[in-house]
MIVEX-468566 format. One record per residue (C-alpha): residue number from 1; residue in one letter; x, y, z. Coordinates in steps of 0.2 Angstrom, whole numbers. Layout:
% MIVEX-468566
NODE  resi  resn     px     py     pz
NODE   NUM     A      X      Y      Z
...
% end
This chain:
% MIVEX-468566
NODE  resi  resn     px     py     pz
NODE     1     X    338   -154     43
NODE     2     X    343   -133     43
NODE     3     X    337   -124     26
NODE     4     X    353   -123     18
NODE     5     X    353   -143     18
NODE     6     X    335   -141     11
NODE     7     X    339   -127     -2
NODE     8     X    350   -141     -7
NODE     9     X    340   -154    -10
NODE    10     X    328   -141    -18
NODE    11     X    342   -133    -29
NODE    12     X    341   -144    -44
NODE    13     X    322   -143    -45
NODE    14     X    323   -122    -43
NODE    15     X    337   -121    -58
NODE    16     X    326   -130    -69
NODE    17     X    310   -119    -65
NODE    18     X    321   -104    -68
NODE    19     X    330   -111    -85
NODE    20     X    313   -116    -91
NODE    21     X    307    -96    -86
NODE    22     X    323    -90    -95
NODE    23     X    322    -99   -107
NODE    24     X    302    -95   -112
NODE    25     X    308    -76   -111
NODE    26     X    324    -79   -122
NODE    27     X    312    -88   -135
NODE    28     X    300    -74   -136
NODE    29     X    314    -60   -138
NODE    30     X    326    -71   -151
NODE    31     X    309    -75   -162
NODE    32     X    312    -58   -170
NODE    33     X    330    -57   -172
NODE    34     X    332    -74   -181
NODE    35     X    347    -76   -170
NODE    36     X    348    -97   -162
NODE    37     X    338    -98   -147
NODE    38     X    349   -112   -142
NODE    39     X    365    -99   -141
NODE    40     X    356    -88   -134
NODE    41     X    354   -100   -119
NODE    42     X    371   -108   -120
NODE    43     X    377    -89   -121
NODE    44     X    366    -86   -105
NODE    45     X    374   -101    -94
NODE    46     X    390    -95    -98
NODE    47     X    385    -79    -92
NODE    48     X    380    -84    -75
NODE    49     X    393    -95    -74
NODE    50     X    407    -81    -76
NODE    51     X    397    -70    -64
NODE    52     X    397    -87    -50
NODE    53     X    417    -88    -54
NODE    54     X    421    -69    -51
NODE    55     X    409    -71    -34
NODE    56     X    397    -59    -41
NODE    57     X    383    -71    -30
NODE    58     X    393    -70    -13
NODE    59     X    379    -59     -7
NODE    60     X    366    -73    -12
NODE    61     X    374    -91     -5
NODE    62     X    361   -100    -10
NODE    63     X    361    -93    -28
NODE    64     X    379    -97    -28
NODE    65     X    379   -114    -20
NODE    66     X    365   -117    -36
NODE    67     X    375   -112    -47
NODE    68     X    391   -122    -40
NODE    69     X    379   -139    -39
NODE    70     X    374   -135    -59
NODE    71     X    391   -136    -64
NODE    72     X    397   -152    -53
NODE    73     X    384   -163    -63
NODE    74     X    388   -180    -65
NODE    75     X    391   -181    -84
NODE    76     X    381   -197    -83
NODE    77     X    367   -187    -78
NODE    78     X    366   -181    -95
NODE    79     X    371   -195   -104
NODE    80     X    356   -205    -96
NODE    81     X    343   -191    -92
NODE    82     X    343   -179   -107
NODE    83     X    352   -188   -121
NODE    84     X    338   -202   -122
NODE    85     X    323   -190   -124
NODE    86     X    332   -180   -139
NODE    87     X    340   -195   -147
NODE    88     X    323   -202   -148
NODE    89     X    314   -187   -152
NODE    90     X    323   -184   -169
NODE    91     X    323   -200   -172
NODE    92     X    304   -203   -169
NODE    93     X    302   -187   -179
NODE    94     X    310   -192   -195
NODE    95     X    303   -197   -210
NODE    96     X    307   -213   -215
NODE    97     X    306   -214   -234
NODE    98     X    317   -200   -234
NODE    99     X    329   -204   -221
NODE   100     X    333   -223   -231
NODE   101     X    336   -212   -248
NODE   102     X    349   -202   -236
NODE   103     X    353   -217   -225
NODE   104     X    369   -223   -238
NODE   105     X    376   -203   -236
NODE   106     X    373   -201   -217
NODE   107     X    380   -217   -214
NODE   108     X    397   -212   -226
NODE   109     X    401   -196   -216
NODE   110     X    397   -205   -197
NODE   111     X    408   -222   -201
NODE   112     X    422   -218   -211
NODE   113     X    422   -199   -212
NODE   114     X    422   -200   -193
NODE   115     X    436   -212   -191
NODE   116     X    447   -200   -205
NODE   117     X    442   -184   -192
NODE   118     X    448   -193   -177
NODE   119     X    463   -199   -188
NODE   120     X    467   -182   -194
NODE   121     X    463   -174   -176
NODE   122     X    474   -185   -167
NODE   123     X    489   -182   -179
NODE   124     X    484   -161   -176
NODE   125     X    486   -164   -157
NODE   126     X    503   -175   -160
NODE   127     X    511   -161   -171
NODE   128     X    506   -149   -159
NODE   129     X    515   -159   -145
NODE   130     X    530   -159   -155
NODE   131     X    531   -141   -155
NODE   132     X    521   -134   -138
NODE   133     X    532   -142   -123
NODE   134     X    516   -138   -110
NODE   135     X    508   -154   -125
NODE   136     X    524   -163   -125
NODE   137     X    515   -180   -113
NODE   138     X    499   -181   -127
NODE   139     X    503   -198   -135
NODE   140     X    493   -209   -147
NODE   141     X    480   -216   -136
NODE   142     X    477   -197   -127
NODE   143     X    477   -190   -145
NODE   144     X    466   -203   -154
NODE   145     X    451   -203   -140
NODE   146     X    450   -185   -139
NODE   147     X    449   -188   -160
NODE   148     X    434   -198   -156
NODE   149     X    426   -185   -143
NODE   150     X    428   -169   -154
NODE   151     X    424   -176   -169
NODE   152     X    405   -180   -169
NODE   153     X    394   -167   -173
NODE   154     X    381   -167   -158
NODE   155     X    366   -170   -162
NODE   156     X    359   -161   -148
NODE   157     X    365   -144   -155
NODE   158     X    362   -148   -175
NODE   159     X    345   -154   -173
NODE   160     X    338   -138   -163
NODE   161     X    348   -128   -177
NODE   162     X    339   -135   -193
NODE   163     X    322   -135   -180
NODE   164     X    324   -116   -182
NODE   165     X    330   -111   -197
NODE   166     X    318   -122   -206
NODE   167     X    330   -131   -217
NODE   168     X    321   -144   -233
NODE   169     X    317   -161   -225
NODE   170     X    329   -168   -237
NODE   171     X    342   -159   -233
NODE   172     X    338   -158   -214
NODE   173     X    336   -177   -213
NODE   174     X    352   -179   -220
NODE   175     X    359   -168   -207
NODE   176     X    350   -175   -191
NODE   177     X    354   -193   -197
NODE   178     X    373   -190   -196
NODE   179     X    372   -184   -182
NODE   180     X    363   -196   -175
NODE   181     X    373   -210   -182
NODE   182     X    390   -202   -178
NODE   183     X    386   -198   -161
NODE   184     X    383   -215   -158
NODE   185     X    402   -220   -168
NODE   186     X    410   -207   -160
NODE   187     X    406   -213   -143
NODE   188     X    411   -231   -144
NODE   189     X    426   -225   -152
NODE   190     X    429   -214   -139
NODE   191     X    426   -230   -126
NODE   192     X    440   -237   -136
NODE   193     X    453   -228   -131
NODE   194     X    446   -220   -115
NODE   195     X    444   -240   -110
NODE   196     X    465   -238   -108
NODE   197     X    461   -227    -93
NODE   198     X    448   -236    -83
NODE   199     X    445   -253    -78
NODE   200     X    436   -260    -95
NODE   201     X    457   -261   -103
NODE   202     X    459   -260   -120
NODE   203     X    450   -273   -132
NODE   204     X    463   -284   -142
NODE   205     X    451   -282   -156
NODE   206     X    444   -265   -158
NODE   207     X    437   -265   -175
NODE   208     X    427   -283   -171
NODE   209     X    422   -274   -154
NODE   210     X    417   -256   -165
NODE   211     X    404   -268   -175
NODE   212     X    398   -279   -163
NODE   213     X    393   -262   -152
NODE   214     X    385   -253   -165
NODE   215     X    378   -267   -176
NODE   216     X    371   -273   -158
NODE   217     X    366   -256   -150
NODE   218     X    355   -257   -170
NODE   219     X    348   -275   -165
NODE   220     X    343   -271   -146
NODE   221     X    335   -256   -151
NODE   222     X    324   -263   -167
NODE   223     X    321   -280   -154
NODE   224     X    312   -269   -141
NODE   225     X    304   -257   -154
NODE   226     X    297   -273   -160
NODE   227     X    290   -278   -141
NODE   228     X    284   -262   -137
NODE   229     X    274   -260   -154
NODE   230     X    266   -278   -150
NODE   231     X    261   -276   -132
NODE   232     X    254   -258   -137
NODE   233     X    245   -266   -148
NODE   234     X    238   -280   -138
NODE   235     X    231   -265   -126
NODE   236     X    224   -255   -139
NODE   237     X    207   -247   -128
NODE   238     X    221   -238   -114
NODE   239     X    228   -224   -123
NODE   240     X    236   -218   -105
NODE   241     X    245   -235   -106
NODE   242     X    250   -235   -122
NODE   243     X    261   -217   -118
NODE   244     X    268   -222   -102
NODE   245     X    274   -241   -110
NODE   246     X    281   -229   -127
NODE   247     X    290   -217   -113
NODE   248     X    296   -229   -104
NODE   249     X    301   -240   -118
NODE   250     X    313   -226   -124
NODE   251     X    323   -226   -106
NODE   252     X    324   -243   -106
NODE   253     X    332   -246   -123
NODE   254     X    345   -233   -117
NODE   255     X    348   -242   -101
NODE   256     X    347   -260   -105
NODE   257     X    358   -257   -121
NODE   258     X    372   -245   -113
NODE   259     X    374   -252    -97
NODE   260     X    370   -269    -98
NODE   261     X    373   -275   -113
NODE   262     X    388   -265   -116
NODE   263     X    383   -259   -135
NODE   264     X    377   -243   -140
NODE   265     X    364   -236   -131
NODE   266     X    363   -221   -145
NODE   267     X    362   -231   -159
NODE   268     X    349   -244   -149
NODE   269     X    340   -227   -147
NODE   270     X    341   -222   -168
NODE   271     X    335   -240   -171
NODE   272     X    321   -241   -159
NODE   273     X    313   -223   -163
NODE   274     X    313   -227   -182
NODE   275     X    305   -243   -180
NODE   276     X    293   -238   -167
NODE   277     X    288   -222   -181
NODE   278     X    289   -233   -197
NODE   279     X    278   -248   -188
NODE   280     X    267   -242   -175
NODE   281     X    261   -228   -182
NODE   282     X    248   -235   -190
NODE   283     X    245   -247   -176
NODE   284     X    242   -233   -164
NODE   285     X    226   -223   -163
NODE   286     X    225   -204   -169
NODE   287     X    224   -197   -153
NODE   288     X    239   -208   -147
NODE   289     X    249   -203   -162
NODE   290     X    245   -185   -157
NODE   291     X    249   -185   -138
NODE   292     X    268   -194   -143
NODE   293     X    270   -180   -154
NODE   294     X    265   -168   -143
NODE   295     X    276   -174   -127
NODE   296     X    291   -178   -136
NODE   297     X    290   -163   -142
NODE   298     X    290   -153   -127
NODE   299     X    300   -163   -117
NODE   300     X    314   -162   -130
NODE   301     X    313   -142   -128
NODE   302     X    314   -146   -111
NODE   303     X    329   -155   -112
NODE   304     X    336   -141   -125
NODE   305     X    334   -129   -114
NODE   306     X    342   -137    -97
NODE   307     X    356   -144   -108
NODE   308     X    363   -129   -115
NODE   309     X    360   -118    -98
NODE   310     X    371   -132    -91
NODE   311     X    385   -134   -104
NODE   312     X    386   -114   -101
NODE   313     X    389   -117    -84
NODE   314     X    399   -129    -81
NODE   315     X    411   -123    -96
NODE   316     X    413   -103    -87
NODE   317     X    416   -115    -70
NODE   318     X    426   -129    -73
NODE   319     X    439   -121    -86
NODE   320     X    455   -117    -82
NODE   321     X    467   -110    -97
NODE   322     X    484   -100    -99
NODE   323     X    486    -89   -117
NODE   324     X    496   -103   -124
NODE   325     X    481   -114   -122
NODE   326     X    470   -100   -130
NODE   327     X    480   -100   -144
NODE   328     X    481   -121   -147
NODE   329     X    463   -119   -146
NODE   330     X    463   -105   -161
NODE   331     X    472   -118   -170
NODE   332     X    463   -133   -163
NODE   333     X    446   -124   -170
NODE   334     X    454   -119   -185
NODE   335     X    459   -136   -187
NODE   336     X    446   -145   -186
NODE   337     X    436   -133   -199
NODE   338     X    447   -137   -214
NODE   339     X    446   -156   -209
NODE   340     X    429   -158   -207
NODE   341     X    430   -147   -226
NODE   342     X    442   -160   -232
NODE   343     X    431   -174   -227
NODE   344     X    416   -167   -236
NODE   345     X    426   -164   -252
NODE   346     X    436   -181   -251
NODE   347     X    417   -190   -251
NODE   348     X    407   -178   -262
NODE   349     X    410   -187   -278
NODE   350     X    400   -202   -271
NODE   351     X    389   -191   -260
NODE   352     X    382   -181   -275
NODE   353     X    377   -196   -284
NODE   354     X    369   -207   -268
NODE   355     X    349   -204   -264
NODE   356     X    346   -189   -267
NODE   357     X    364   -183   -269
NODE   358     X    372   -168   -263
NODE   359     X    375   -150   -272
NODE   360     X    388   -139   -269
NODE   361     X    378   -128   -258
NODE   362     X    374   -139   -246
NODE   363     X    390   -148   -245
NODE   364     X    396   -130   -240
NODE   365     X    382   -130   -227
NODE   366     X    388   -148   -221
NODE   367     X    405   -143   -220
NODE   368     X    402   -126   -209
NODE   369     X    386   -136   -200
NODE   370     X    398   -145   -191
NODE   371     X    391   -142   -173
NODE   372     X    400   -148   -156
NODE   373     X    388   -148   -139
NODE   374     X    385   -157   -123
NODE   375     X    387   -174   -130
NODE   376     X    406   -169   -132
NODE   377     X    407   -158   -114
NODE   378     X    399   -174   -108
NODE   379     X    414   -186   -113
NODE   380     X    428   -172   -108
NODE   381     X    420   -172    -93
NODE   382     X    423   -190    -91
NODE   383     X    440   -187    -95
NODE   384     X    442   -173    -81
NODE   385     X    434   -185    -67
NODE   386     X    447   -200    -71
NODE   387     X    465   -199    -62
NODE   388     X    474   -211    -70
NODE   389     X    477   -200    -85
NODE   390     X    488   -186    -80
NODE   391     X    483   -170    -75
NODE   392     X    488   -158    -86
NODE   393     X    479   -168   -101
NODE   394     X    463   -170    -91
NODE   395     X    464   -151    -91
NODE   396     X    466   -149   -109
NODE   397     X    455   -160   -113
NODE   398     X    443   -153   -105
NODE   399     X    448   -135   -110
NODE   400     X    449   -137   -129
NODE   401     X    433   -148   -129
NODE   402     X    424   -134   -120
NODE   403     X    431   -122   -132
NODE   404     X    428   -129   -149
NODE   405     X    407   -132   -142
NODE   406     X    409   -113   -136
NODE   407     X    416   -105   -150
NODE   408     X    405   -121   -164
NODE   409     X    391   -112   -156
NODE   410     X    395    -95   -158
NODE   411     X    403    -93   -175
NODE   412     X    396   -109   -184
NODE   413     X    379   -109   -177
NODE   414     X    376    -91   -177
NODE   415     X    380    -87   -193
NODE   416     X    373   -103   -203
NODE   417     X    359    -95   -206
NODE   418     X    365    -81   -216
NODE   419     X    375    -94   -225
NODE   420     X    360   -104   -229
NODE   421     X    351    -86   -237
NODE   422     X    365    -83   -245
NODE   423     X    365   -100   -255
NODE   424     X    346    -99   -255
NODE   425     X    345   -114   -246
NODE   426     X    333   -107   -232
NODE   427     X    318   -102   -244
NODE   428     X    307   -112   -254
NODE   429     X    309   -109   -272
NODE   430     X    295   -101   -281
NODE   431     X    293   -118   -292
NODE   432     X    289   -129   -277
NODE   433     X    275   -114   -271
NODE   434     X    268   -116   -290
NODE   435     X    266   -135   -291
NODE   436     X    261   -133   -271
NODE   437     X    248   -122   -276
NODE   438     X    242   -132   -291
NODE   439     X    239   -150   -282
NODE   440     X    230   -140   -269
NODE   441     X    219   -131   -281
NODE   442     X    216   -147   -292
NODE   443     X    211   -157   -276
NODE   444     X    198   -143   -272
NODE   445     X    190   -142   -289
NODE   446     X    190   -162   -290
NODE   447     X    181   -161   -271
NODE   448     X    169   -146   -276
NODE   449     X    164   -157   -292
NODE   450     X    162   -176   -282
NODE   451     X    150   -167   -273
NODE   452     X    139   -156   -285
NODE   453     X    139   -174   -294
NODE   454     X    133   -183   -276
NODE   455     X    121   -167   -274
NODE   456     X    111   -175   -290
NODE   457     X    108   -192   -284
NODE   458     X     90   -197   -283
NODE   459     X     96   -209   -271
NODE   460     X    105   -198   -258
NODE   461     X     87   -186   -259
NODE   462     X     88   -187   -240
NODE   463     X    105   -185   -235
NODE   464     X    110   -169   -224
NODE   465     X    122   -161   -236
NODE   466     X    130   -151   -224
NODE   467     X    135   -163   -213
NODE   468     X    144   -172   -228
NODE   469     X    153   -153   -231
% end
């Protein structure tokens, strides 16, 4: 075997070393300028990308042929690799009394708000092929699936957002559990009509075949939950085991639902990270608990980091795009803000009076936090690689999809945080810090007072006071 087939094999496991590098350096610089550390890295990928295109690397061939392997990635590389470790780790993460007081909101904007995006999308794309002849072969089916695909908000993207900016955990639930939910909706919807152009067909019954996949991906995932939790459990003195069963568990749950059982392997994902956090828990020792958190947490910045490097990449490398195209994606972008605005207004009446409910600052935040990432790339991807659609729509597809993540990330993402100042939605208010301050002080003075009063025991004469302190 020469070195350049060994640089080959080698390539994957290099890019990752450097992305990790970059992405350590990005973080320390960003840290100061409050801009999204995630942009930065997407903004970075596109970079290299860009100078790999215009042969800025033919001095460096294996620098270039790196590059080149990053953006052919098999987009179920991501799906199975990446998606399962930041699925899980937001749900794992999130608080479970709050996220059932926001369960009824989440689950109205990633059920039928998504299907009335993808409704409305698809009509966008229809009336632009009405008017654009280079659109003229979009149809329906072509229309309604890349509704589906542009429509979720990727999780992916809005959870290392609110991670940052340090939204409430009421509002930042209600956030991370829509997109949770409606990643999993949008792609069995997306397999739907995608289903027309690969063997799978079309299902005479979409709306039956909607639930069963999400109603089943929610049972698969709690089921499993449930069996990790009871054989952790029964091997309670091997911590090391414990992990490595939880870790694995969380694969498995993906695999087992996605591509065996044919439901959703998101939603089997949701379900089993909640129930994993709300039951075993307590069933886990402290230092088990901690060791979880800690490696899911790393691994998902891992994962964030690679992911975003990569969706750079392979957008600067794989798009093609005359100025007509450019300008349907103004309009595309454009488009899709004032639906997803829509949306939010059409259910704010009921949103504002479920769980919590929903002010009119953050249903502006909800309606401009509207995020597109790899999740979306992903299934354009998918698109690109299947030849029974035609050409020229794989190419859009892929073009507007890539756009609207590129240009989500740079507008929306970048400047939501001066949005959320500006409502005064980032900061905690001064009423919260009071009563914060008083509980603490109260539970001080209570403790200082237990233990003057033990102090005086004639019993506890002998106690070592300071080991009790």
């Amino acid at each position: 075997m020469n070195n350049m087939e060994d640089f080959n094999l080698l390539a994957p496991l290099l890019f990752a070393i450097v992305g990790l590098l970059v992405g350590a350096i990005l973080k320390s610089i960003l840290r100061r300028t409050g801009f999204p550390y995630t942009v930065g890295l997407f903004v970075f990928g596109l970079l290299i990308g860009l100078l790999n295109r215009f042969h800025y690397f033919d001095f460096m061939p294996r620098v270039e042929n790196a590059v080149a392997t990053v953006a052919d990635t098999n987009p179920d590389f991501i799906l199975y690799v990446f998606l399962p470790i930041l699925i899980f780790d937001a749900a794992y993460e999130m608080n479970m009394h709050i996220f059932k007081k926001t369960l009824a909101n989440s689950t109205l904007l990633a059920v039928p708000g998504l299907v009335v995006c993808m409704l409305l999308t698809a009509a966008l794309m229809i009336g632009i092929s009405l008017f654009v002849p280079e659109y003229a072969s979009w149809t329906w089916p072509l229309a309604l699936m890349f509704g589906a695909l542009i429509s979720a908000t990727d999780p992916v993207a809005v959870v290392a957002l609110l991670h940052e900016l340090g939204t409430s955990k009421r509002f930042s639930t209600l956030v991370d559990g829509e997109s949770l939910l409606n990643d999993g909706t949008g792609i069995v919807c997306f397999m739907l009509f995608f289903g027309a152009y690969t063997a799978t067909g079309v299902s005479d019954s979409p709306v039956a075949d909607f639930i069963m996949v999400v109603a089943g991906g929610a049972l698969v995932g709690t089921l499993l939950a449930y069996l990790c939790i009871q054989f952790i459990t029964n091997v309670n003195g091997d911590e090391m085991l414990q992990n490595s069963v939880m870790i694995l568990s969380a694969y498995m749950t993906f695999v087992i639902a996605q591509n065996y059982l044919e439901v959703s392997g998101v939603i089997a994902l949701v379900g089993f990270g909640l129930t994993v956090s709300y039951m075993g828990r307590l069933r886990l020792k402290p230092q088990v608990n901690k060791f979880m958190r800690q490696f899911w947490e790393l691994a998902a910045h891992i994962a964030n980091t690679l992911i975003f490097i990569i969706v750079g990449v392979v957008i600067a490398l794989k798009v093609d795009f005359s100025w007509m195209d450019l300008l349907i994606l103004i309009c595309v972008y454009a488009g899709i803000n004032i639906i997803r605005i829509l949306i939010i207004t059409i259910f704010y009446p009921i949103m504002k009076r479920s769980g919590y409910g929903l002010s009119v600052r953050e249903s502006t935040i909800l309606s401009w936090g509207g995020l597109r990432g790899a999740l979306g790339l992903t299934m354009a991807l998918m698109v690109s690689y299947t030849f029974s659609i035609p050409e020229p729509i794989r190419r859009q597809v892929l073009f507007l999809t890539a756009g609207i993540v590129t240009l989500t990330l740079t507008i929306n993402a970048t400047t939501i945080g001066w949005l959320l100042k500006k409502l005064g939605l980032a900061e905690i208010p001064s009423s919260k810090l009071l009563l914060d301050y008083s509980v603490k002080k109260q539970l001080y003075e209570g403790s200082e007072k237990y233990l003057k009063d033990l102090k005086q025991k004639e019993a506890l004469e002998a106690t070592d006071w300071s080991i009790v302190e």
